[in-house]
C-alpha positions as CSV (number, residue, x, y, z in Angstrom):
1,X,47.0,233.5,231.1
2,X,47.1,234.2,227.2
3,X,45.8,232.4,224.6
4,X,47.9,229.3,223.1
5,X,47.2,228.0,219.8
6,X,48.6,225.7,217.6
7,X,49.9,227.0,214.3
8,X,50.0,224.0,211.7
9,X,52.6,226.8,210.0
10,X,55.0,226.5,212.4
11,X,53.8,222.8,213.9
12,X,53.6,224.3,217.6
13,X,51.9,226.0,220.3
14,X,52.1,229.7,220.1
15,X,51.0,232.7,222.3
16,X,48.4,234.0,220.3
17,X,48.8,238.2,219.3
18,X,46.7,239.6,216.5
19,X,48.2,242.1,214.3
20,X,46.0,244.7,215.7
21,X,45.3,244.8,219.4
22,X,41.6,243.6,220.4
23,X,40.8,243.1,217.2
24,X,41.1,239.3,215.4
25,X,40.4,238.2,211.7
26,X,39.7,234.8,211.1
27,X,38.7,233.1,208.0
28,X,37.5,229.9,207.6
29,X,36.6,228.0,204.7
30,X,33.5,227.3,204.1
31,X,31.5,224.3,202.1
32,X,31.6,223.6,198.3
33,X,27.6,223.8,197.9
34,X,26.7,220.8,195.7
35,X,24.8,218.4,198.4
36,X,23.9,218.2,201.8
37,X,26.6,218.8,204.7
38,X,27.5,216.1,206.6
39,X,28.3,215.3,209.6
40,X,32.3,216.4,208.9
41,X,31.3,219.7,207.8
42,X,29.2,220.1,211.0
43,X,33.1,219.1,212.9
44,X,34.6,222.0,211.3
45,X,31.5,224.5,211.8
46,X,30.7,224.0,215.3
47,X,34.9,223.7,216.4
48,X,35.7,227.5,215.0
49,X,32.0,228.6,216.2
50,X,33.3,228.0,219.5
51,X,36.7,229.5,218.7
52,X,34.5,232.6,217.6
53,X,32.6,232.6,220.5
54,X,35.4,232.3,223.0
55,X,37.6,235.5,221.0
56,X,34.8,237.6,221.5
57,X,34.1,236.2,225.2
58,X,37.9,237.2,225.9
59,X,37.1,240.8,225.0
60,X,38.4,240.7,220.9
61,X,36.0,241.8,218.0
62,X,35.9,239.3,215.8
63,X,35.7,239.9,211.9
64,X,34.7,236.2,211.2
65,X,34.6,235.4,207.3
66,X,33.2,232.0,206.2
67,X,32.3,231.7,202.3
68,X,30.4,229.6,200.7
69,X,31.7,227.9,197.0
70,X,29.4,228.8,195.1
71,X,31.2,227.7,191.5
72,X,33.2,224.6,191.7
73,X,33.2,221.3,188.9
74,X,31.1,219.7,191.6
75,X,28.3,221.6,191.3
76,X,28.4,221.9,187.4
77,X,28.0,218.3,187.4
78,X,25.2,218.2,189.7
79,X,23.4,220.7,187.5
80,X,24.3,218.8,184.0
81,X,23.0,215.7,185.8
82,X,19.7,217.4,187.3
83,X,19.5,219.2,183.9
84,X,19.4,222.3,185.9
85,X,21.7,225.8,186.3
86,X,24.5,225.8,188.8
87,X,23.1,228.9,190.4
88,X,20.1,227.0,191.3
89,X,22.3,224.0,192.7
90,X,24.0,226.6,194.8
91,X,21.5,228.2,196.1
92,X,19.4,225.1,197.0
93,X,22.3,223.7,199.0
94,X,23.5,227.2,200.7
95,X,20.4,226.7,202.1
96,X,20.1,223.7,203.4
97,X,23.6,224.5,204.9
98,X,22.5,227.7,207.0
99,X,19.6,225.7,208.1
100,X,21.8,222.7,209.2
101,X,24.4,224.9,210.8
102,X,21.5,227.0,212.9
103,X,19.7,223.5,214.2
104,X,23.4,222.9,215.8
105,X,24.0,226.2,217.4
106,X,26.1,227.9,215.1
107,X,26.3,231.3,215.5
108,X,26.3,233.5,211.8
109,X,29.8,234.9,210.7
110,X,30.5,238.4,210.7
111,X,30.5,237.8,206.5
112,X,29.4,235.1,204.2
113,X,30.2,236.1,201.1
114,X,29.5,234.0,197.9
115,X,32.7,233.2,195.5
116,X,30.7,234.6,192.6
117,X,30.5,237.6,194.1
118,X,34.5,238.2,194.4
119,X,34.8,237.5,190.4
120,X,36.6,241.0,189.7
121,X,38.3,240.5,192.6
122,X,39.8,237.1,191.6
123,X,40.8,238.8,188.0
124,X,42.6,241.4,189.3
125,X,44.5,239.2,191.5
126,X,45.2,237.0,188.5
127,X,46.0,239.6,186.7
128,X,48.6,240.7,189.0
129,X,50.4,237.7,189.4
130,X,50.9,237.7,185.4
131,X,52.6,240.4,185.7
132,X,54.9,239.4,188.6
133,X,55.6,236.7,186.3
134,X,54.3,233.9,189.0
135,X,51.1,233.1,186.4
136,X,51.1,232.4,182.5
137,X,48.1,231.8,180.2
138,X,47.3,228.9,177.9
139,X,44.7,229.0,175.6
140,X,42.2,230.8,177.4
141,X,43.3,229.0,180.8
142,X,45.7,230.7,183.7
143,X,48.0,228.6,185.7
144,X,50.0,229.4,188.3
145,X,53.8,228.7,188.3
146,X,54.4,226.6,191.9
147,X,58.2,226.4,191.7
148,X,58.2,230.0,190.8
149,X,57.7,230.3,194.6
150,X,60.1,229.5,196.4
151,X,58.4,229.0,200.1
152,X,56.2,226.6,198.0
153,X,55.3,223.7,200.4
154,X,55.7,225.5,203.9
155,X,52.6,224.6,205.6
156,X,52.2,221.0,204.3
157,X,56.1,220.9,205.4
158,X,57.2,218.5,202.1
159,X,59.9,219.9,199.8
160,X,58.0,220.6,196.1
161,X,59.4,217.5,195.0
162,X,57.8,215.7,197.0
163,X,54.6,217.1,196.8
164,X,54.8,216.5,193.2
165,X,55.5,213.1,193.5
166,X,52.9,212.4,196.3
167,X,49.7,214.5,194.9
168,X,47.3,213.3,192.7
169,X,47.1,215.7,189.9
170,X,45.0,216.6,187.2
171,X,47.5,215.7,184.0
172,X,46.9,218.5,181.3
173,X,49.8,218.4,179.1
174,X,49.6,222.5,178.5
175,X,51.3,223.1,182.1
176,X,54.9,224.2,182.4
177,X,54.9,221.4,185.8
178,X,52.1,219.0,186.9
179,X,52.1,220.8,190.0
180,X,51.0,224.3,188.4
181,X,47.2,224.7,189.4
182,X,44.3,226.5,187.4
183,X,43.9,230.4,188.2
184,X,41.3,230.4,185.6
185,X,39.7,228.0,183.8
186,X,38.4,228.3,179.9
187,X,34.4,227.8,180.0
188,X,33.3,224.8,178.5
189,X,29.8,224.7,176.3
190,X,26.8,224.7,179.1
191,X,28.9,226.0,182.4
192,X,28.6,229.4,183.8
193,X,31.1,232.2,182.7
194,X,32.5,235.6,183.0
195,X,34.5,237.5,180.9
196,X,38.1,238.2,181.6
197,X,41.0,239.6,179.7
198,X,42.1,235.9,179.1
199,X,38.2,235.5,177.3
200,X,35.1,233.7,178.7
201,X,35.9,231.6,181.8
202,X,35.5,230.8,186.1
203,X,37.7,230.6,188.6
204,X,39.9,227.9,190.5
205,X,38.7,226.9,193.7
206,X,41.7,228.1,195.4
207,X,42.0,231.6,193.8
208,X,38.3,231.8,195.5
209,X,39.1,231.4,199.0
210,X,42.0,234.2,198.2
211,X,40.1,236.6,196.7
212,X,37.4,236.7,199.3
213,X,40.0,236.7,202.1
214,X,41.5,239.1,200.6
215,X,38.7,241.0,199.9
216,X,36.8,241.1,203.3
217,X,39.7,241.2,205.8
218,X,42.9,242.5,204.3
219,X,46.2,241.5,202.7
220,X,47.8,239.8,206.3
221,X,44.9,238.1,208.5
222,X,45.3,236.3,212.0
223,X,43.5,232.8,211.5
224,X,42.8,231.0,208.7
225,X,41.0,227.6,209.6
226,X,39.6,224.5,207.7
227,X,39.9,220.6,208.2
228,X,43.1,219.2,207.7
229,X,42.5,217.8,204.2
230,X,42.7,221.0,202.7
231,X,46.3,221.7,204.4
232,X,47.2,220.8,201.0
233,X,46.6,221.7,198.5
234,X,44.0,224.1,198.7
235,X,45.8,226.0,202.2
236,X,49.5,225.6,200.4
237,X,47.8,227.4,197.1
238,X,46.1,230.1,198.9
239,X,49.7,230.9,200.6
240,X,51.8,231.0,197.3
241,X,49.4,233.1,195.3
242,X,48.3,235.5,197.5
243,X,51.9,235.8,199.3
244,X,53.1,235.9,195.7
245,X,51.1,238.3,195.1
246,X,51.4,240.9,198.3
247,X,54.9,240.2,199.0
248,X,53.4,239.8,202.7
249,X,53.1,237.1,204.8
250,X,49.4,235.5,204.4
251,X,48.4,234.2,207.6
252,X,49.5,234.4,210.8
253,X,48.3,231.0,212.7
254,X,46.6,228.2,210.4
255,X,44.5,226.2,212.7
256,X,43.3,222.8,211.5
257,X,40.4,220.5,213.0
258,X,40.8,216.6,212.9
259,X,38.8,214.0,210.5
260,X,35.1,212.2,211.7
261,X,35.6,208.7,211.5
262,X,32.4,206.3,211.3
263,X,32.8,203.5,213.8
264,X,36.7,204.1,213.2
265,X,36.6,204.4,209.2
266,X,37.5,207.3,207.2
267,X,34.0,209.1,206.1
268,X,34.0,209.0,202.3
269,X,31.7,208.8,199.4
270,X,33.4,205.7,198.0
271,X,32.7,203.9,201.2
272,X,29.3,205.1,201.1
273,X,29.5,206.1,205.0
274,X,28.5,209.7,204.2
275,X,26.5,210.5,207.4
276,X,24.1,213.9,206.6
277,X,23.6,216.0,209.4
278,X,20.0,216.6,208.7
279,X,19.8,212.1,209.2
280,X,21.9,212.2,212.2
281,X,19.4,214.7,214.1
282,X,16.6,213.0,213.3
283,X,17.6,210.7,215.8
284,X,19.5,212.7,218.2
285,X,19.1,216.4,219.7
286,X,21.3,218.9,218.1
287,X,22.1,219.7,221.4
288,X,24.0,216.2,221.7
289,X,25.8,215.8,218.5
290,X,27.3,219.4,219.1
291,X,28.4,218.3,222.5
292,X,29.6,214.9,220.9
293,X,31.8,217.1,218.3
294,X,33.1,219.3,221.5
295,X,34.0,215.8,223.6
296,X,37.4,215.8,221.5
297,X,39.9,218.5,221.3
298,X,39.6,219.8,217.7
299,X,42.6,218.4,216.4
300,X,42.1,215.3,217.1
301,X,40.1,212.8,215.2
302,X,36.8,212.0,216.3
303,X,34.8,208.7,216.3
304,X,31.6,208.8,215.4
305,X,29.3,205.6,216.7
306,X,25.9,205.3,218.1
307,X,27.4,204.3,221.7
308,X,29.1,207.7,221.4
309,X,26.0,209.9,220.7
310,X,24.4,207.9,223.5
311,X,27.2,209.1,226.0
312,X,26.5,212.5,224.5
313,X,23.1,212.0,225.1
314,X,23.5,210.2,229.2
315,X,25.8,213.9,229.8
316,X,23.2,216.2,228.4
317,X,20.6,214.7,231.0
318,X,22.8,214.2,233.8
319,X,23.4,218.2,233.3
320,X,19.8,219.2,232.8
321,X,18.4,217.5,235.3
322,X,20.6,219.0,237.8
323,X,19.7,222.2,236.7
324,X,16.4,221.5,236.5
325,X,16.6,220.5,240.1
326,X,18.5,223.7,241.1
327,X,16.0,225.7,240.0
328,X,13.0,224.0,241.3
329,X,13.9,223.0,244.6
330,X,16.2,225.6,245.2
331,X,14.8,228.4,244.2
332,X,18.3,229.7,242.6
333,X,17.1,232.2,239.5
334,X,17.1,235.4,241.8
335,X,19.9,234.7,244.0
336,X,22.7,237.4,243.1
337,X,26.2,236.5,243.4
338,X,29.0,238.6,243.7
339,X,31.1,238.6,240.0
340,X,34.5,237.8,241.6
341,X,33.4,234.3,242.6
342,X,32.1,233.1,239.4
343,X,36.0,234.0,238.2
344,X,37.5,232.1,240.5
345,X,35.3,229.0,239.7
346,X,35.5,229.8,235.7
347,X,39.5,230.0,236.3
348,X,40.1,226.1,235.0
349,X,37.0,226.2,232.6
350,X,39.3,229.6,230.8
351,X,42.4,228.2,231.0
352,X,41.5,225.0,229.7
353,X,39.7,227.1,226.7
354,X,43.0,229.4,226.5
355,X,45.2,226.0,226.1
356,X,44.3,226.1,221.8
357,X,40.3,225.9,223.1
358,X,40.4,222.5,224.6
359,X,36.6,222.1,224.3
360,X,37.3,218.3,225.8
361,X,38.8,219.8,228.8
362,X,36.4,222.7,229.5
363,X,33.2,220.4,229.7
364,X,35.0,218.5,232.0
365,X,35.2,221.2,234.5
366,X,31.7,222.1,233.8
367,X,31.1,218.4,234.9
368,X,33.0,218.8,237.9
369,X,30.0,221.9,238.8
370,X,27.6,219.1,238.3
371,X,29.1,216.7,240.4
372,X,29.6,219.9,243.4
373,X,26.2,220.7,243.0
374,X,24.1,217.4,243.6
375,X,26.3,217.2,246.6
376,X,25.2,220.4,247.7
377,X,21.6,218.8,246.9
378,X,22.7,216.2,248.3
379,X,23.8,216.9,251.6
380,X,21.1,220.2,251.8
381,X,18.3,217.9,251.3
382,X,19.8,215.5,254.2
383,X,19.8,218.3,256.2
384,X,17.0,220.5,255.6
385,X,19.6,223.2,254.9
386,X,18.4,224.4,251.3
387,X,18.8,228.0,252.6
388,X,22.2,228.1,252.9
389,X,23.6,226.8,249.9
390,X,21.8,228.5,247.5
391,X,24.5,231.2,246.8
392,X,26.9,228.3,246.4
393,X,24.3,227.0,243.7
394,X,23.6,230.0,242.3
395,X,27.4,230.3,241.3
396,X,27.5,227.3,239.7
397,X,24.6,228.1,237.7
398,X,26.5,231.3,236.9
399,X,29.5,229.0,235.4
400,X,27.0,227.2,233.7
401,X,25.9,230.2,232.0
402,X,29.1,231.6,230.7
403,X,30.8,228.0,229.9
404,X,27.3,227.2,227.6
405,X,27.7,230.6,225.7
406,X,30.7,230.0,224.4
407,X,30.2,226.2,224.0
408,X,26.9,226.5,222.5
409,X,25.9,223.9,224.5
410,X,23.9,224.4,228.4
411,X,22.5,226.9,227.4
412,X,18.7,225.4,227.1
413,X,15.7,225.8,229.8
414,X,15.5,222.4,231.4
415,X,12.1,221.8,230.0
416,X,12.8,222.7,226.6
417,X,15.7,220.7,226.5
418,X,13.8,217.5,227.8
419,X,10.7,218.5,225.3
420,X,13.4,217.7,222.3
421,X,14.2,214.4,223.7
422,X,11.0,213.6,224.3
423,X,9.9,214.5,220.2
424,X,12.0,212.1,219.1
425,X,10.4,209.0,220.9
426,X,7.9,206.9,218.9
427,X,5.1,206.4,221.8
428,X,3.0,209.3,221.5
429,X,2.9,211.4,224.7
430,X,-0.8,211.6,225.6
431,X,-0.7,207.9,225.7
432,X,2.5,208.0,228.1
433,X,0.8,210.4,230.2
434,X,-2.7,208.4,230.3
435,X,-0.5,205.1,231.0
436,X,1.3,207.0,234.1
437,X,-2.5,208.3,235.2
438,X,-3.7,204.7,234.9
439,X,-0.8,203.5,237.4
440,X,-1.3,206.2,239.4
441,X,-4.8,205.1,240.2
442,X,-3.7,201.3,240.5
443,X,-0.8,202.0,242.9
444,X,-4.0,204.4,244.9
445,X,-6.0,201.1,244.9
446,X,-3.1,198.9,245.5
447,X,-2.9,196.9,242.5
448,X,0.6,196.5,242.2
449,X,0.8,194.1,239.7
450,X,-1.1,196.3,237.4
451,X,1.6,199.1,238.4
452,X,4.0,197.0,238.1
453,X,3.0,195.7,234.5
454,X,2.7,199.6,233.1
455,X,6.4,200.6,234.6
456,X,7.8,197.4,232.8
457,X,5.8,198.0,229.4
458,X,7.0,201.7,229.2
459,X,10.5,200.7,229.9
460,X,10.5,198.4,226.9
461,X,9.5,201.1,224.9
462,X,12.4,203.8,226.4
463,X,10.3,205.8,228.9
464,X,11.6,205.6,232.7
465,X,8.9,206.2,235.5
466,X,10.4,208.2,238.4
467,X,8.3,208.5,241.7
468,X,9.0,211.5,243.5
469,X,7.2,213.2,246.2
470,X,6.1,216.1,243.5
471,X,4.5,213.0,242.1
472,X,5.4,210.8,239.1
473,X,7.5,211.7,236.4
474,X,8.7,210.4,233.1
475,X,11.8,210.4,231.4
476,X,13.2,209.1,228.1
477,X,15.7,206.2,228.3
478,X,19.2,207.0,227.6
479,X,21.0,203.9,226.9
């Protein structure tokens, strides 16, 4: 079955054929770095991390670019107002962003460049559309002409009018139409600059993501990706200046992931319902808010809300302690299995991943090899038949194995996994431990109440008590 995606271009599902056989370029844009990346950025991030991962486990190279902003108003400001230089802002914040994006699993792109390192780059591509006539200077500044292209408006799918009536634009007076966008902007006493023919100056934000496309992977690419508020303007500007000026078509499949809601509102700053990645981790493993931002298909909206995470949470340990019991009473880590069956039980997990990568699909499968497998355990246990299902086992660990690569998610040792749920209770765990060793000894001398009265008071606190033959175990509450 081939790849389908869904081109916000043409607004509908297309096979999927890059320009050059086994071989994809994808570029994504990356964050504006002026603050800490929230919990939308980690949305977009971890949704074309997995797209990433699952080209490459098809058999493409993938030459994945994903840039960082490194000059932008935003981070001007944030320097004027720390009375500090925007190079410093960037930096700071670029990384705290590769930290963020490595504590949820996402894998490095093949380049990261900076904007401020594609400077010439950007000048001879305004320089170029000057002379195609689709760019004209203004004291210093460079703007580009919209209605001088006449595909203006394609991907957003409004006629220019429209747009121009609809968008909030910056008025300046100086441009031929309101709609005309900055190419290059004048500097302004205490902002950074580079010289230009046009004099002292920095780029527009949209002539950056250009330029670096351009740049690292060629005139005509096969995915460009973002969240669906940049579908316009910022993904209508890169088409119109860099189609303006190639003469080639751009971009062959936009893909665009959905918003993050907070308990069903629009995340903004206004609202002040900015949710940090770095706060939202404190509380919960990495592990679960990636698989929370993978329980939607990425074009959807998601809802964020602590009853969400929690289900995140109840999956995770459902799936880990299945494994966990796969490998320790079944022995499964050495059992070979022959390569043919793990394709035939990957078949729906693949196809639902070759449907435009429905992540939301996919674990559901995976979940289905959960469910198979405890009644394996089930019924083996029953029966004192351990023996013979072990292959069976072992080929459900092998879907486990290739699903979690590409998902970035099931991919932990048991024990690690329930070691970074258990760091983020408040009881410490040499007192849980004593506590279980104290009603141990009371259930030996039969004081039950005493038993009794430590199982409640750790259950208050979130720690379950499990008695198994092995002995007694504990377990964080997922609620």
């Amino acid at each position: 079955m081939p790849i389908r995606v869904y081109n916000s271009l043409t607004r509908r599902k297309e096979e999927f054929k890059p320009i050059e056989p086994g071989e994809v370029r994808m570029y994504v844009c990356g964050p504006t770095v002026y603050d800490l990346s929230h919990i939308g950025h980690a949305r977009s991030a971890v949704a074309f991390d997995v797209i990433y991962r699952y080209l490459r486990y098809r058999g493409y190279r993938v030459r994945y670019t994903r840039n960082y902003t490194d000059v932008d108003d935003k981070i001007i400001k944030r320097a004027m107002d720390e009375g500090t230089d925007s190079s410093m802002v960037a930096e700071r914040y670029i990384k705290a962003f590769d930290e963020d994006m490595a504590c949820l699993g996402v894998e490095t792109p093949t380049y990261t460049p900076r904007a401020t390192e594609s400077i010439k780059k950007m000048i001879e591509i305004i320089s170029g559309l000057i002379d195609r006539g689709y760019a004209y200077t203004v004291d210093g500044d460079v703007f580009f002409c919209v209605r001088r292209f006449n595909d203006y408006g394609k991907l957003s799918g409004k006629n220019i009018d429209e747009l121009a009536s609809g968008a909030r634009i910056e008025v300046d007076e100086r441009k031929k139409d309101p709609l005309d966008f900055a190419l290059w902007k004048k500097s302004k006493p205490g902002e950074p600059w580079w010289d230009s023919p046009w004099g002292r100056g920095r780029p527009g934000w949209h002539i950056e993501c250009s330029a670096m496309c351009l740049e690292w992977l060629g005139e005509t690419i096969d995915i460009h990706g973002g969240g669906k508020d940049l579908i316009f303007p910022h993904h209508e500007n890169e088409i119109a200046q860099s189609e303006a000026l190639t003469g080639r078509p751009f971009v062959r499949y936009w893909l665009h992931n959905g918003f993050v809601n907070i308990d069903k509102v629009k995340m903004s700053k206004s609202l002040g319902n900015i949710l940090n990645i770095r706060d939202v981790v404190r509380v919960h493993t990495p592990e679960a808010v990636r698989f929370f931002l993978l329980s939607s298909h990425y074009r959807s909206p998601i809802d964020y809300t602590a009853s969400s995470l929690r289900e995140a949470e109840k999956a995770l340990d459902r799936f880990y302690t299945t494994l966990k019991r796969m490998e320790e009473d079944f022995g499964i880590n050495n059992t070979s299995v022959r390569r043919t069956d793990v394709e035939e039980r990957m078949k729906p997990v693949v196809d639902a991943m070759d449907d435009d990568f429905n992540t939301a699909e996919a674990i559901g499968y995976v979940f289905e090899e959960v469910n198979r497998a405890n009644r394996l355990m089930d019924m083996a246990g029953n029966r004192g038949m351990k023996g013979e299902w072990r292959e069976e086992l072992a080929i459900i660990r092998e879907v486990f194995r290739e699903a979690g690569g590409f998902l970035g998610v099931f991919s932990r040792r048991p024990e690690e996994y329930f070691d970074d749920v258990r760091s983020r209770i408040t009881v410490p765990v040499e007192e849980i431990e004593r506590l279980v060793d104290e009603r141990n000894r009371a259930r030996k001398e039969k004081n039950f109440e005493l038993a009794d009265r430590i199982r409640d008071g750790l259950r208050k606190q979130g720690i379950i008590l499990e008695d198994t033959p092995k002995g007694t175990i504990w377990k964080v509450r997922i609620e």
